[in-house]
Structures are given as C-alpha cells and as structure tokens.
C-alpha positions as CSV (number, residue, x, y, z in Angstrom):
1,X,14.9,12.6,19.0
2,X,16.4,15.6,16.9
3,X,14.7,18.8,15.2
4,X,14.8,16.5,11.8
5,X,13.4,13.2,12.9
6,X,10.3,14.6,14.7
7,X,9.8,16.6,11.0
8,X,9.6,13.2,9.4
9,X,7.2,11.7,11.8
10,X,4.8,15.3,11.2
11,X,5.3,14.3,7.7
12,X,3.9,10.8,8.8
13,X,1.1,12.7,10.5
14,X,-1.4,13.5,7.4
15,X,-4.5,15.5,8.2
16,X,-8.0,13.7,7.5
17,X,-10.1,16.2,5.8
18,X,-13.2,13.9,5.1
19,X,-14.1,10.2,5.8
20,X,-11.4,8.4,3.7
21,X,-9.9,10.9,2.3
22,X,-6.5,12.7,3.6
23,X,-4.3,15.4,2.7
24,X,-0.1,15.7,3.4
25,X,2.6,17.6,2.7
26,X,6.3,17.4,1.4
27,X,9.7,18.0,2.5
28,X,12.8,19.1,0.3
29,X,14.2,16.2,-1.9
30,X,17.7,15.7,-3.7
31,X,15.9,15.6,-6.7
32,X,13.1,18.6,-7.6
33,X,10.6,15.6,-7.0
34,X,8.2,14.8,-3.9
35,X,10.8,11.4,-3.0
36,X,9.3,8.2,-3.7
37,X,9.4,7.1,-0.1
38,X,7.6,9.7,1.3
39,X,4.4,9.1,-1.0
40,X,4.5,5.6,-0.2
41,X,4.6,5.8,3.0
42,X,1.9,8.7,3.4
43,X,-0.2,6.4,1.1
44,X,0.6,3.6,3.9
45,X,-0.3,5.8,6.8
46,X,-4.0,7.2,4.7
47,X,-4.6,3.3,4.2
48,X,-3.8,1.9,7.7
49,X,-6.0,4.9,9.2
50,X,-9.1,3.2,7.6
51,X,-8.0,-0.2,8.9
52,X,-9.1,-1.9,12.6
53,X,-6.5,-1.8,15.2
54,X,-6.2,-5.4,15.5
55,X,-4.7,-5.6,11.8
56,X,-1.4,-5.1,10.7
57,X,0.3,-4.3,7.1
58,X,1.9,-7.6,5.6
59,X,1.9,-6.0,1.6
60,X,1.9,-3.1,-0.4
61,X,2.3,-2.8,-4.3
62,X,2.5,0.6,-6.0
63,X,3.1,2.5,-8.9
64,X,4.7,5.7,-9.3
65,X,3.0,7.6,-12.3
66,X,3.8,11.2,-12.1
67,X,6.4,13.4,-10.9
68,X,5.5,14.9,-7.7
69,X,5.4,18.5,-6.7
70,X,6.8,19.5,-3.3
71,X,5.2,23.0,-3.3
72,X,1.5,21.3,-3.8
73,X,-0.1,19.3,-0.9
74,X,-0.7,15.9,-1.3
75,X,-4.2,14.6,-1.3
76,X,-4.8,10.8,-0.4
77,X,-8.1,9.2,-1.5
78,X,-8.6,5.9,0.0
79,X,-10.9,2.8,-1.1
80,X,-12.2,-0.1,1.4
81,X,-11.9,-2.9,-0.9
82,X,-12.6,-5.4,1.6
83,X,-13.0,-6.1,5.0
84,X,-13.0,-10.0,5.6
85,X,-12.6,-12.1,8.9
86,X,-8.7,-12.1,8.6
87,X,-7.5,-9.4,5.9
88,X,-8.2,-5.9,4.9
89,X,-8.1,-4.4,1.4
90,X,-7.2,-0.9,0.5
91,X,-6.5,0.7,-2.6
92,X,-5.1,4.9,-2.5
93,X,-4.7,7.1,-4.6
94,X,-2.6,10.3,-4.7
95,X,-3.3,13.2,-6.5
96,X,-1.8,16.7,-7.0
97,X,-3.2,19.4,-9.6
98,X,-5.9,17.2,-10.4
99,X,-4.0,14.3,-11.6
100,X,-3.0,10.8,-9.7
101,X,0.5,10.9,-8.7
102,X,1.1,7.5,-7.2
103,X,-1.0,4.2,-6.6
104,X,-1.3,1.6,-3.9
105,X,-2.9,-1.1,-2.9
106,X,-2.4,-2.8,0.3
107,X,-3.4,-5.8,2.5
108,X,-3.6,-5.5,6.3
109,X,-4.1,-9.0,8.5
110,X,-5.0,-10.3,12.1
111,X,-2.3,-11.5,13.6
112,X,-2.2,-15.6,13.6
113,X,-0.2,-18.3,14.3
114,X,1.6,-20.6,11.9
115,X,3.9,-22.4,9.6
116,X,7.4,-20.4,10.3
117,X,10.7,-20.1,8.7
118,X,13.3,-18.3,7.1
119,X,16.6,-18.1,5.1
120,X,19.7,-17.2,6.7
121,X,20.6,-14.0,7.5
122,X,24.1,-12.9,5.5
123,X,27.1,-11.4,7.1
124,X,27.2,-7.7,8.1
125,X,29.8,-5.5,9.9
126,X,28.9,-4.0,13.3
127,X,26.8,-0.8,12.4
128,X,28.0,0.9,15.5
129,X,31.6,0.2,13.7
130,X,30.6,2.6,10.1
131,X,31.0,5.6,9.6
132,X,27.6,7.9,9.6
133,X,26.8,10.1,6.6
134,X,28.5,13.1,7.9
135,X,31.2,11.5,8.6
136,X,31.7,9.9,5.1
137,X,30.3,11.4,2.5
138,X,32.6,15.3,2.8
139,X,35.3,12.7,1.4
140,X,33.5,12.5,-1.9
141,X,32.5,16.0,-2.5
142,X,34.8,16.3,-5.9
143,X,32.7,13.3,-7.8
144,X,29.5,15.3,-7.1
145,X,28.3,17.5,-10.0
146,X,26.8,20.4,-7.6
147,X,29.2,21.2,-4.7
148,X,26.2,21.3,-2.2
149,X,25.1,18.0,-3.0
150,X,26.9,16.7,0.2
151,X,24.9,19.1,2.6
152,X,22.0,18.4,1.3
153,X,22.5,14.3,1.5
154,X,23.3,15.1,4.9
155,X,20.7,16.8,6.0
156,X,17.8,14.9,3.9
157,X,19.2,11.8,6.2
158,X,19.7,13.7,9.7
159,X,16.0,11.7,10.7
160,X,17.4,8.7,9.7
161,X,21.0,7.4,10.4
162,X,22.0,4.7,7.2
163,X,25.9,3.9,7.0
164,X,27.0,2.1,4.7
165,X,28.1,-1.5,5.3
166,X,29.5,-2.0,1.2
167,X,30.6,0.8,-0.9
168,X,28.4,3.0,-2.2
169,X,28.1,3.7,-5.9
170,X,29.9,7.4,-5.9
171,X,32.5,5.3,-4.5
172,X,33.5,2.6,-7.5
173,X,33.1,5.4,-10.5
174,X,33.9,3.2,-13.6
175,X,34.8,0.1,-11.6
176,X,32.0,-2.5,-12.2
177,X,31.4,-4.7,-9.2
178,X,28.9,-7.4,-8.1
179,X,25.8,-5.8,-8.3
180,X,25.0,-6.1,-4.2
181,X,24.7,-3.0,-1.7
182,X,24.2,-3.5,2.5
183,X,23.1,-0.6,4.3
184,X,22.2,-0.3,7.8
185,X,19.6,2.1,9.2
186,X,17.3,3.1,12.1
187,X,15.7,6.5,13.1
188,X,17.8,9.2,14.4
189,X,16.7,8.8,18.3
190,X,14.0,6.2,19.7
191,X,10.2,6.3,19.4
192,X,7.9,6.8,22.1
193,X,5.4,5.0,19.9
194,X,4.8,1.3,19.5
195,X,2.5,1.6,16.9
196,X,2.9,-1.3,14.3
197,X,1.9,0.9,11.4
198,X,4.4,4.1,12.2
199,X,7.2,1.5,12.1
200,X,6.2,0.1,8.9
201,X,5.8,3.3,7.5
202,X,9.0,4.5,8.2
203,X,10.9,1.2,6.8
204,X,8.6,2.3,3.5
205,X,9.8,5.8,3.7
206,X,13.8,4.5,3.7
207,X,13.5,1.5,1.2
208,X,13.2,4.1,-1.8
209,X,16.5,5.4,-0.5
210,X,19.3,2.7,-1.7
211,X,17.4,0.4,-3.3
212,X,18.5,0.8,-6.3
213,X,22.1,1.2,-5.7
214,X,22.9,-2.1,-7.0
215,X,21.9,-1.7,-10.1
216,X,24.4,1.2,-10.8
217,X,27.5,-1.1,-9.1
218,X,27.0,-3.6,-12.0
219,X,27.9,-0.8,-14.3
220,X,30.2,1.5,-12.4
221,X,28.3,4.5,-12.3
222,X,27.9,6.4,-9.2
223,X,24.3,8.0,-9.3
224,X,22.0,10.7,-10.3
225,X,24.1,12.8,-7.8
226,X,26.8,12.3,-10.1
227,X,24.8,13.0,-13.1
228,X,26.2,9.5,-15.1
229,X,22.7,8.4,-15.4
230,X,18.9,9.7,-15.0
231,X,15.9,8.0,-13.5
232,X,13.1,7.3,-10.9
233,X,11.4,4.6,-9.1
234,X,8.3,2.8,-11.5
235,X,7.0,0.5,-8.9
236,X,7.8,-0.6,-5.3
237,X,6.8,-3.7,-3.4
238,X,6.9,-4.9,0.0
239,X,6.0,-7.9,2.1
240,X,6.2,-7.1,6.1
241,X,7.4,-11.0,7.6
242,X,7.8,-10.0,11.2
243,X,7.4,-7.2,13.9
244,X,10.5,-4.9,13.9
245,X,10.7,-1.5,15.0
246,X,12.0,1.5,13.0
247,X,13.9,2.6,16.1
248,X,16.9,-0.1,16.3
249,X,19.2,-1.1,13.6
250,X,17.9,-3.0,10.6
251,X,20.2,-4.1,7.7
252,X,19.3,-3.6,4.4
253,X,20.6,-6.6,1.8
254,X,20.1,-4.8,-1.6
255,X,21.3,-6.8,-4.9
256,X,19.8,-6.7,-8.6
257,X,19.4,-9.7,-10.6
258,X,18.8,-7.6,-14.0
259,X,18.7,-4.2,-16.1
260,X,17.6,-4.1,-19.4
261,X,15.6,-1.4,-21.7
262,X,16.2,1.5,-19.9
263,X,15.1,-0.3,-16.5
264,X,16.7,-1.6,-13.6
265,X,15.3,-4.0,-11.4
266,X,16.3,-4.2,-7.3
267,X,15.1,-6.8,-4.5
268,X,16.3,-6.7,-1.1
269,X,15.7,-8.2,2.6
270,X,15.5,-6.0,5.6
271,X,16.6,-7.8,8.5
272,X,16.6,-7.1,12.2
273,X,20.0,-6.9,14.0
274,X,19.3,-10.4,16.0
275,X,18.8,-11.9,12.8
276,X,15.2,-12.0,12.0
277,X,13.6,-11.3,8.4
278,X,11.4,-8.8,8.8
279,X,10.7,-7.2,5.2
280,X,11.2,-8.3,2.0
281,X,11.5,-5.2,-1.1
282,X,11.0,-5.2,-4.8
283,X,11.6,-2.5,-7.1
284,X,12.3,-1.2,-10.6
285,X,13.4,1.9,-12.0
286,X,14.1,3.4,-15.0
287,X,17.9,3.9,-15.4
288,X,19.3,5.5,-18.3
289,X,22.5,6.7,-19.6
290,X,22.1,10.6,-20.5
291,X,22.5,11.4,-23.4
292,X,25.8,13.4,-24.9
C-alpha cells in the first residue's frame, strides 16, 4: 500500500464529533473544488457509521449544490430516517461556511436471498495489458492548457490505478466518436480490511472520476483539462448489486445516451473481473462550451 492510498483511506476515516454528526477533510483536486467523489463517499462513510453491522449499502442518490472548499473542513450531519426489519434510511447533509454543500440519501439492507440475474458482461482488454497513468498520459502533455496538468493527474490517481481500456477524451480532440468510455481500476495495493462499506465507499470515491467522459467523445472535445468545455457533477446515483472489493480490478462501462441544455447525462456498470455486475452509476453534469 503506497504513501497515497493510505492518504485516501485517512480521508475515508472522518472524525465523529457528536452523535450523528461528523467532520472530514479534503485533499487537493484538478479543479479548485473539494472533488465530487470524495464528498460522496465521506457522506457514505457518515451514513453507514449510523447503520447496524449486519446491513450493507445497495443505493445512494445525491445532489451536488455548492462548490466545495478544500481549505474548510467538511462537516456531515446525518438523519435516521428509518430503521425497519430489513432496510435502513439515511439522509446527510454537508456543509461548509454555514451553507449545505452536497446531499444524500441512502438505503442500507440485510443481506437476503433471492431472485438473481444479470446482463452480460461486454468485452474488455486485459487490464494487466494497459498502460497506467504515468505511463500514458506524459504523451499528451501538449493538448493540456497548464503544462503541470499531467503531474498533477498523476499524482491525484497514485491511490487508485485506472488505465484506460478506450481512448480517453484528450485523445480524439475534434474527432466525434460513439459516446462510450471503459476504464479499469482498483486501489493502488490491497486492503487489510474487508469491511463492506470501505469498499463501497471507495467505488463512490472513483465513479465521479470518468463518468462523464462519454459525454465529451460524442462531441470531440477532450475535457476541462483542456479547457474546450466547463462543468461539474449535478447529481450522482448508485445501486450496489453484488459484493466486490475495491482491491481487485473492476471495469468501468461508461456510455451517455443524451446531452442537451447545457447538461450531459452518463450511466455506467461497474463489473468485477470474473464477470459479475456489481454497481450500476447514474450521473449528470452540466457541460458547457466556454464562451469566446
């Protein structure tokens, strides 16, 4: 486990400073923002503290409603809803400067038996056969706007190794393509922990990462690294199928069936390497075209 993934899993680690109510920090972003993922996975871990052992995360729905600082804790305000026979209800709130930054409600269960199935999963190149960030993205240093861009993508995904299975949008500048992204990823070294709800957590924390990728290869334009469009992450959804962990390779199966208005919507499967679907993602973001 390197220096940068036991950082992330501190990050995880939010201090309870009264009964329901917990506070968290931030860590640099490519964007002067607290990054989506991290807030909705902090929010995760403040809700699944208040929850019974015996109950795992199945959903989450949030909305991002404020920019976040990263020099200003985090504070995480959570309310039981419910506590019935088979599912748990929380809703949390986070607020910085006095103000809610992000909301989410999600629903916990007791693990049951019953109907089971699943679509098939689609095909995927060997991960161990792609190139890791540092290996592949020094060759697109020129299409950045900021020349240090590349260092810092590196280094804000040293805890977490994705490669690219598809190209990624800094790589098809101009060239419209189907709109349809495949990432793999897993955590940069294994976990001593089994814990159901650190795994999930961490799958939250990644699936703000890419997930909107697709939406810029339907229209050839490579990213707010690149600075040929603006935007940020309205609302996230997720719907946890199966037991994974966070540890081994999981492949991400991003595509976006629309944009319109200034938005861009993306939905994507998160599969297990043997071919299990373990998470299904919704999300849509505003997208827009700066302005000349």
């Amino acid at each position: 486990m390197n220096e940068a993934l036991t950082s992330l899993l501190d990050l995880l680690d939010l201090e309870q400073i009264e009964e329901n109510i917990f506070r968290g920090t931030s860590r640099p972003s490519l964007v002067p923002r607290v990054f989506g993922g991290q807030v909705a996975a902090q929010a995760l871990v403040a809700a699944g503290r208040t929850v019974p052992a015996d109950r795992t995360a199945h959903s989450l729905h949030s909305y991002f409603l404020r920019t976040g600082d990263t020099g200003a804790p985090i504070v995480y305000s959570v309310d039981r809803i419910r506590d019935g026979r088979s599912f748990t209800t929380r809703r949390v709130v986070a607020v910085q400067h006095g103000q809610p930054i992000f909301h989410l409600s999600a629903s916990f269960q007791v693990y049951e038996d019953g109907l089971d199935h699943q679509v098939s999963m689609p095909p995927a190149p060997d991960p161990e056969t792609l190139p890791t960030a540092a290996e592949s993205l020094p060759a697109y240093r020129d299409i950045f706007r900021d020349p240090g861009t590349v260092e810092r993508l590196i280094e804000t995904r040293e805890a977490v190794d994705l490669r690219y299975a598809t190209t990624p949008p800094w790589g098809s500048i101009g060239e419209p393509v189907e709109p349809r992204s495949q990432v793999w990823f897993r955590t940069a070294g294994k976990l001593d922990s089994a814990d159901p709800l650190l795994h999930t957590c961490l799958a939250t924390y990644v699936s703000d990462m890419t997930l909107l990728d697709s939406v810029l290869l339907a229209h050839g334009r490579g990213g707010w690294a690149v600075g040929d469009v603006v935007g940020a992450s309205l609302d996230h959804a997720m719907w946890f199928h199966r037991p994974f962990r966070a540890d081994e390779w999981l492949l991400y199966d991003q595509e976006s069936p629309s944009a319109a208005a200034g938005r861009g919507l993306g939905q994507a499967r998160i599969w297990t390497q043997d071919g299990r679907l373990a998470v299904t993602v919704i999300q849509e973001g505003v997208v827009r075209v700066p302005r000349a």
